[in-house]
C-alpha positions, 0 to 999 in steps of 0.5 A: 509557495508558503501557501502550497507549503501549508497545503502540504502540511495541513490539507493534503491527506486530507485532500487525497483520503477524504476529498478525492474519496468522497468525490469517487463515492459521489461520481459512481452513485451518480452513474458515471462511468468507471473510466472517472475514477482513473482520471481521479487516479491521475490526480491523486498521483499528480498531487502526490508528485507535486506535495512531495517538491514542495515539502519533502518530508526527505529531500533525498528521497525525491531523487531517483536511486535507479529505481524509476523504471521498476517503480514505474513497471510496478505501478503499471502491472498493479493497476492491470491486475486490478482491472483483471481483478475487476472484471472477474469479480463481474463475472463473479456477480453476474454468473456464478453467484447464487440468488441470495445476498449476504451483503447489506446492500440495502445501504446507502452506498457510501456506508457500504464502502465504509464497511469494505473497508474495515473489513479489506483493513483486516484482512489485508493487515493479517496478511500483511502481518504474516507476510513477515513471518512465513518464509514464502511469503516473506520472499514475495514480500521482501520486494516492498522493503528492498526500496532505498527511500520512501515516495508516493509511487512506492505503495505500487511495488509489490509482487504480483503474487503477493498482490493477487494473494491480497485480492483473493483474501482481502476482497474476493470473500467479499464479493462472493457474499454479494459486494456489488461491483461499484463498491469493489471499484470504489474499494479499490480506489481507496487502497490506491490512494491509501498506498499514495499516501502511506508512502508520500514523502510529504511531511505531513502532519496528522495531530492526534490522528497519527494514532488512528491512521496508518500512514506517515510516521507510523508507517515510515518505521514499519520500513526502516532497516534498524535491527529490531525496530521495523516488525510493527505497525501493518495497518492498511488504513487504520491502526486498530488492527495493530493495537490488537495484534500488539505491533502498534508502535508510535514513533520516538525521537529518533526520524527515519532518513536517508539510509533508514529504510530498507532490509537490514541484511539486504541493502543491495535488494534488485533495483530491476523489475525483471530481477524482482520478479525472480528474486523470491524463487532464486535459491541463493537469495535475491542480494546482489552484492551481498556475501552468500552468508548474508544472502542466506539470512535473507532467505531465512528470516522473514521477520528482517528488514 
């Protein structure tokens, strides 16, 4: 046990951000079918499941709050909007798109995945930013912080409008300027495991990368329901995009817990898959149990968790 536990707290970010990463690159430049890469995906979710039992960063989020079955629809409607996704984006390359190519796929293909990424990175971080400040996309955003605890399958609870507005932003620029299809099926695993791991209630540590990478600390106090507190920190994958932006935040003294996380005034936001995928257009507001004044200031400030 005291050696998964230093597994936990040392190697398992990087296990799952550059092991399982690297073996993804290898496995799709060497030819093998996609299909690998949701075996890869299995075992990234198994090991996220398995780290956050044996060193929870919060015990009582490893506990179900009656979310297990939206979680679970959640994450199963992601990864088929991902492998629509994907097969658009091949339709895309294989008839629609001109001749030249502005993508530099003369590159080894593994830099060329380092460049998807940056870039998805800054994209992503933008919408992300002013998902938190346009009512409209607030409203299909506000599924993400409606959850009462942070764990590894959290990344996966989005709308899917809100998640089909990632893909056209973030990624399908990219592939209309030539982005091969391996690359966006690596690209796409990426954000998967970095969803994973944003999330994981492990309690990891990252030394001075803490400042680099968005994930842990940092983005445990983008979810947290203190007034004020929360409107930072909307890195994907890396911090920079934060820094420019003036919403990067390291955490202080005080540590989220167990009844930090969620929208301050929206503490009974739907546990219900069905009832999410309504909420953004129910005009009295998505709070069950709240008052209609604190309904209405949901709906109304897109800035709030």
């Amino acid at each position: 046990m005291w050696g998964l536990r230093v597994f936990a707290r040392v190697f398992y970010v990087p296990a799952m951000l550059l092991g399982l990463n690297a073996l993804a690159v290898l496995l799709v430049a060497s030819g093998y079918y996609y299909a690998w890469l949701g075996l890869l995906l299995g075992l990234a979710i198994g090991l996220s499941f398995v780290m956050e039992r044996v060193l929870p960063y919060e015990y009582d989020w490893n506990q179900t709050h009656d979310d297990g079955a939206k979680d679970l629809a959640h994450g199963i409607v992601y990864e088929i909007a991902n492998l629509v996704a994907l097969f658009v984006f091949i339709v895309i390359s294989a008839l629609l798109l001109p001749e030249w190519k502005l993508w530099p796929q003369s590159l080894p293909i593994v830099l060329q995945f380092l460049l998807a990424v940056v870039v998805v990175d800054c994209a992503m971080t933008i919408v992300h930013y002013f998902s938190h400040r346009v009512d409209w996309l607030w409203r299909l955003h506000a599924i993400h912080h409606g959850m009462q605890r942070l764990y590894g399958f959290n990344g996966f609870v989005r709308h899917p409008l809100h998640q089909a507005l990632d893909i056209v932003v973030g990624t399908l620029p990219l592939v209309l300027i030539g982005l091969p299809v391996d690359v966006a099926v690596l690209l796409g695993f990426a954000i998967a495991v970095q969803l994973m791991v944003q999330h994981s209630n492990v309690d990891y540590t990252l030394g001075p990368f803490q400042k680099l990478l968005a994930i842990g600390p940092v983005h445990r106090l983008h979810h947290v329901n203190w007034a004020g507190d929360g409107d930072v920190n909307f890195g994907l994958f890396f911090t920079v995009w934060d820094r420019l932006l003036g919403t990067f935040k390291l955490p202080g003294e005080r540590r989220p817990r167990s009844g930090d996380v969620g929208i301050q005034d929206c503490p009974h936001y739907p546990q219900v898959y069905a009832k999410q995928l309504m909420a953004p257009f129910d005009p009295n507001g998505p709070c069950t149990g709240a008052t209609a004044d604190e309904a209405a200031a949901v709906s109304m400030r897109p800035s709030n968790r």
